[in-house]
N, C-alpha and C positions, 0 to 999 in steps of 0.2 A: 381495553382489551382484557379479557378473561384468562382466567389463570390455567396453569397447568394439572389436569387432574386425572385419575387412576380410574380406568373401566374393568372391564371383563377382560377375563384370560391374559393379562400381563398390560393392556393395550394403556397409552397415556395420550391427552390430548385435548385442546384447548378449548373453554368452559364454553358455551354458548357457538361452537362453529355449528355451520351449516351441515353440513358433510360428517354423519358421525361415524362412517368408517373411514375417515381420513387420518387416523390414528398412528401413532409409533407404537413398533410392537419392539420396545426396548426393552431391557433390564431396570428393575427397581434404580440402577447407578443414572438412569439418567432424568428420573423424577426430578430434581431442582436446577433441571436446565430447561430454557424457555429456546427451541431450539427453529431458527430459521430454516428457511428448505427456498433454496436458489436454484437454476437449472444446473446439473452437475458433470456432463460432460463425462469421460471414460476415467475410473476410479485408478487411482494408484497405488491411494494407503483409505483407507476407509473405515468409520468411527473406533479410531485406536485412542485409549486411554493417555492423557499427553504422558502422564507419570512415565508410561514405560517406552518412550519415544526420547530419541537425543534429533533434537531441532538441526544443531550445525550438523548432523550428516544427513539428514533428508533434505538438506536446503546444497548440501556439497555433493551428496549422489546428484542433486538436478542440474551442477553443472559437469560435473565428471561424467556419468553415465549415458549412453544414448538412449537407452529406455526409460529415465526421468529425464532426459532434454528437453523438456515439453514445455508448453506456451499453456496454461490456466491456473488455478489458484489454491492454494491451504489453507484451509477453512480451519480457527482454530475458537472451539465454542466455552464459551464461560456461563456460569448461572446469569449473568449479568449483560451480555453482550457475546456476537459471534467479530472474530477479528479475521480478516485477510491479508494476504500477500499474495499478490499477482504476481506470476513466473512471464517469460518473456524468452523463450529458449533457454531454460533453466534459469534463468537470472532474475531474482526480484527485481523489480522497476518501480511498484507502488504498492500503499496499504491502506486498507481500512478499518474502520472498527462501527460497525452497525447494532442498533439496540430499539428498543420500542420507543426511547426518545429520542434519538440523535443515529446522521450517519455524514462519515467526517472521515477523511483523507487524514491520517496517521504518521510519522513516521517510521519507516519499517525498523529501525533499530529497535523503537518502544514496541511494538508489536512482539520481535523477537527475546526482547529483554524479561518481558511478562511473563511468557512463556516458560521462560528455562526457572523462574521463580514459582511460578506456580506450582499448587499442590494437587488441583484436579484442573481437567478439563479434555473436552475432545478430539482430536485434531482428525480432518482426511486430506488428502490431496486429490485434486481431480485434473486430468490434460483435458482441456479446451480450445476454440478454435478464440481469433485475438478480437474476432468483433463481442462476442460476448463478454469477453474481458472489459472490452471497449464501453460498452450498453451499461454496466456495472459502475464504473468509473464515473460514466456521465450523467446517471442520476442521481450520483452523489455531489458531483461538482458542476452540473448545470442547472439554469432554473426552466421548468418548463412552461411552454406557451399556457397549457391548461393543466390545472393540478386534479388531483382528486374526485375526479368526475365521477358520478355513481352510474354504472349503467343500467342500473333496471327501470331507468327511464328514457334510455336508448333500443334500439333492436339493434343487435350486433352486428350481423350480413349486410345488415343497411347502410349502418358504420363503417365496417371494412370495403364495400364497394365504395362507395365517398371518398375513403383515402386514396384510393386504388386512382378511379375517375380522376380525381387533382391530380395527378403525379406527385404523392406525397412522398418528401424526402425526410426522413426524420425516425424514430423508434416509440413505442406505446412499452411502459411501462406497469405492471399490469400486478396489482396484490389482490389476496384473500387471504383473510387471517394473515397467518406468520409466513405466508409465502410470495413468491417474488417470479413471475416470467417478464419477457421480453419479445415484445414482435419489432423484428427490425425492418426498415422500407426501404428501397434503392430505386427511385427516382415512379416510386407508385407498385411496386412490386413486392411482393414479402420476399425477401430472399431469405428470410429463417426466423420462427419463433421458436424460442428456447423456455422450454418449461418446466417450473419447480419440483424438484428431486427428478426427473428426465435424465438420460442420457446423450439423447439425441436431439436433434434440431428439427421442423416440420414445417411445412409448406402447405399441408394441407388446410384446406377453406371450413372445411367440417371441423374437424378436431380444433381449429384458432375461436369456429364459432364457439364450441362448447364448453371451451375452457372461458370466455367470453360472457357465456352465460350462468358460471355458477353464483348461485345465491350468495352476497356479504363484498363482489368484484368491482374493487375500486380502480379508475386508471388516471396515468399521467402522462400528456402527448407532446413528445420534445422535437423540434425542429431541425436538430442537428445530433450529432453526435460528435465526439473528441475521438476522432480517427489519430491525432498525434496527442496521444496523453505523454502531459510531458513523463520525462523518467526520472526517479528520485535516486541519488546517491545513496549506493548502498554503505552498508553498515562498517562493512570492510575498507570500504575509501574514509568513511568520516574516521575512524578509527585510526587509519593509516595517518590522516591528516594532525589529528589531536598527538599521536607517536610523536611525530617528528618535530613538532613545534614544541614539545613537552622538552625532548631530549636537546633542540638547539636551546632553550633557555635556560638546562640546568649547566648547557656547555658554557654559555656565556656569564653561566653566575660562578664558575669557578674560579676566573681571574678578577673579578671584578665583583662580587657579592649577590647574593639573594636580594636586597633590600634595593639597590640600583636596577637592577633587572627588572624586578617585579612593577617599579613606577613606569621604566622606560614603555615596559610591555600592554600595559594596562593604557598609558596614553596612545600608542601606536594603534589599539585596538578601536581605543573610542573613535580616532581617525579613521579606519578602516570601515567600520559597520556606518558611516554615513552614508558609504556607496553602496555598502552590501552589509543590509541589518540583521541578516540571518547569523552572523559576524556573533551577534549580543547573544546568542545561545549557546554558544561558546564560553565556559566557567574556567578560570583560571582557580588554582588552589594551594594555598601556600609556600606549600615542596616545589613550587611552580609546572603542575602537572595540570595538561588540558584534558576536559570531557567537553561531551555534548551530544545531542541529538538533535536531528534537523529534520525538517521536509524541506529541500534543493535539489535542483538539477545539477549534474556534475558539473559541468560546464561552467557553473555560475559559482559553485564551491571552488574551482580551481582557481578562477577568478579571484575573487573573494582572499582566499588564504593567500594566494602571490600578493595582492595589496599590500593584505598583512604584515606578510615576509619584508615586503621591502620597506614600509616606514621601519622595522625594527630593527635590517641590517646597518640602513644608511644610521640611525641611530647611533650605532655603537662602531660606524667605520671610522669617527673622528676619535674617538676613543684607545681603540682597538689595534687603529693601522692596517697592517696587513695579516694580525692574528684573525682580524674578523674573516679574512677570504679564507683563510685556515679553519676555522670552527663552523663555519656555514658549509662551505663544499665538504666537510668529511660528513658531517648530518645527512647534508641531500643525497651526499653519493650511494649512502646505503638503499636510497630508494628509488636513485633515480629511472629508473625503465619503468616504474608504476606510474611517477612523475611524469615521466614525457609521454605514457600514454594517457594522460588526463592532461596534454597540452600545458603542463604548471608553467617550461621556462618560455614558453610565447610571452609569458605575462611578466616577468621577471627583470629586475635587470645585470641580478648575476647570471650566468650558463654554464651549465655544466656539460 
């Protein structure tokens, strides 16, 4: 793929495309960015410099506010790769990070972590409708029936009738150059393709042809789509989760030491991540304080940590007595309404 290079009157744009007014007419700031163009759906925050952007309120305007309550993505562009987070009625649910070598399901914590590090890079937001979301999702995590097909040894009309004719159920995935559409099928029918820097979605047979037929149009034809992408724990639960285990262990190394603590905890874990290995991302750290980041579904995170919880209580109940029901329930209790809405004492076998 050819590099990013400087035309006439400000314009920048990749060396050998087809298309040479397909151009950004950006600022010299955005020369050493190699920059993707996805279908983009109705703009919220749009190409704003991250430097002058605070991440945790445009990700807390989209659950607080009803004009960022929206279902589509933040697109956050680096010289090196564009990263995402898919909203879900303001809620992250998933992330990615796409580049000219790799595109790969994320965890949004590391997404968000990057960011607030970072010294340059772009960020927009766009509200979208969820199948797009959906089409994004699943050519990054499914394999298609046919990859990479070139079509200027197809005729397009002829093509799209043939899908049509089968009752094809499935989505066409569709690049040129650093751009990315989506035509989506419902049982032989386009019910919308979504196209690169677009706002809108289209149906029409002309415009799919012609997008269809620009010179350099590579596609890929998936069978299905991930209508239930799973949802990932957001950064706020994992967070929550590492708090409290961090605070029950330095509770229990008060009466009883850091150095007994830290083996009991370390073995209940290695027990624990046999059922649920995501467990092993989980770093314990001397002060006996937890981090981590994951890609999990909550569901399976709550799981997971109650396992946890209980080789460590039962652990130190011969020990402890009835100080352990004392040092455990004053921990959970600071949390428990976030607890019991992540179903934690289903799994448990203290209750609070």
């Amino acid at each position: 793929m050819g590099a990013v290079s400087r035309g006439k009157n400000g314009y920048f744009c990749l060396a050998g495309h087809p298309d040479k007014r397909r151009l950004l007419t950006l600022s010299p700031f955005y020369v050493k960015y190699i920059v993707m163009k996805f279908p983009k759906g109705r703009p919220i925050l749009e190409n704003t410099r991250l430097e002058f952007i605070n991440l945790d309120n445009v990700l807390s305007a989209s659950k607080r506010e009803r004009a960022h309550r929206i279902s589509g993505y933040i697109s956050i562009i680096y010289p090196e790769s564009e990263e995402l987070i898919f909203l879900k009625q303001g809620e992250p649910f998933n992330s990615a990070r796409i580049n000219q070598k790799e595109r790969k399901i994320i965890a949004i914590g590391e997404v968000i972590e990057k960011a607030k590090k970072a010294t340059s890079g772009i960020l927009s937001e766009y509200a979208t409708d969820e199948v797009l979301l959906n089409l994004i999702i699943s050519s990054i995590t499914l394999s298609p029936i046919k990859a990479d097909v070139d079509l200027s040894r197809l005729q397009p009309k002829i093509f799209i009738d043939k899908l049509k004719s089968t009752k094809f159920e499935g989505f066409i995935w569709i690049r040129c150059g650093l751009e990315e559409s989506y035509i989506h099928f419902d049982k032989g029918e386009i019910s919308g393709c979504y196209i690169a820097g677009r706002g809108d979605k289209t149906q029409d047979d002309n415009e799919i042809v012609a997008l269809l037929q620009k010179q350099g149009t590579v596609i890929s034809i998936f069978d299905r789509i991930e209508t239930l992408t799973p949802t990932q724990a957001t950064p706020a639960q994992v967070d929550m989760f590492c708090k409290i285990f961090s605070s029950l262990f330095r509770s229990y190394a008060q009466p009883i030491g850091n150095a007994l603590v830290l083996k009991t905890i370390v073995i209940a874990k290695a027990t624990a991540q046999k059922d649920f290995p995501f467990i092993d991302e989980l770093k314990i750290a001397p002060d006996l304080a937890v981090n981590g980041k994951m890609i999990i579904e909550p569901k399976v995170l709550s799981q997971g940590m109650a396992r946890w919880f209980d080789l460590v209580y039962e652990s130190f109940s011969t020990l402890l007595g009835k100080e352990n029901d004392v040092i455990a329930k004053k921990v959970l209790n600071d949390y428990r309404f976030a607890l019991k809405s992540l179903n934690f004492f289903d799994h448990t076998k203290l209750k609070i």
